[in-house]
Phi, psi and omega in degrees: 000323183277001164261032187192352152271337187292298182324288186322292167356279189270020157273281203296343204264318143310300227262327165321280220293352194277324153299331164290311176304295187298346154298298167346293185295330153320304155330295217277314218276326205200066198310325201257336175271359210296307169300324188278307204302305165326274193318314163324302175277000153310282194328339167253349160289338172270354201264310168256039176080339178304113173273340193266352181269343183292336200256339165324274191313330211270303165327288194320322185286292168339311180288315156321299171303320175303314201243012187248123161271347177263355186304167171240109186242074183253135191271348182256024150284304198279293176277122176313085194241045179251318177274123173309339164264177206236114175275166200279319174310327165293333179285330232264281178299340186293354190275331199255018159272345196267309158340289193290330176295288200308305168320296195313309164239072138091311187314348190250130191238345167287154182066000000 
């Protein structure tokens, strides 16, 4: 039994260190957009169904809002409001800023 919980463990503690590296790298890479890049990809990861990369990206974004201070997190950047009609992609992201708030303190416990 403590080998299956010890397994589990260090399973969640991967799945950590994968969002987090990939935030990092993201940071490093593309200071000031870092945070819209994240969300984008949730947002096409939720456009293809991948639930377990939406919540990868959702985390990612969260984590970037945590530790990047030049990053830029303007929400009407993030939601697509130039165009009226309402694409599945707009629906898409308006799911994955409240996703990334909620990861960002604490509230999101999947993947």
């Amino acid at each position: 039994m403590l080998a299956v919980i010890c397994g589990w463990l260090d399973h969640r503690r991967a799945i950590r260190r994968r969002w987090q590296t990939d935030a990092r790298r993201l940071a490093a890479a593309e200071e000031a957009n870092v945070y819209y890049e994240a969300q984008r990809r949730a947002a096409q990861a939720r456009v293809r169904g991948e639930t377990a990369e939406f919540y990868h990206w959702a985390k990612v974004a969260a984590e970037i809002a945590r530790i990047s201070l030049q990053a830029e997190m303007d929400i009407e950047k993030v939601w697509p409001r130039s165009s009226p009609r309402k694409s599945a992609e707009a629906v898409d992201v308006r799911v994955c800023v409240p996703l990334a708030r909620c990861a960002r303190q604490g509230k999101l416990r999947r993947g």
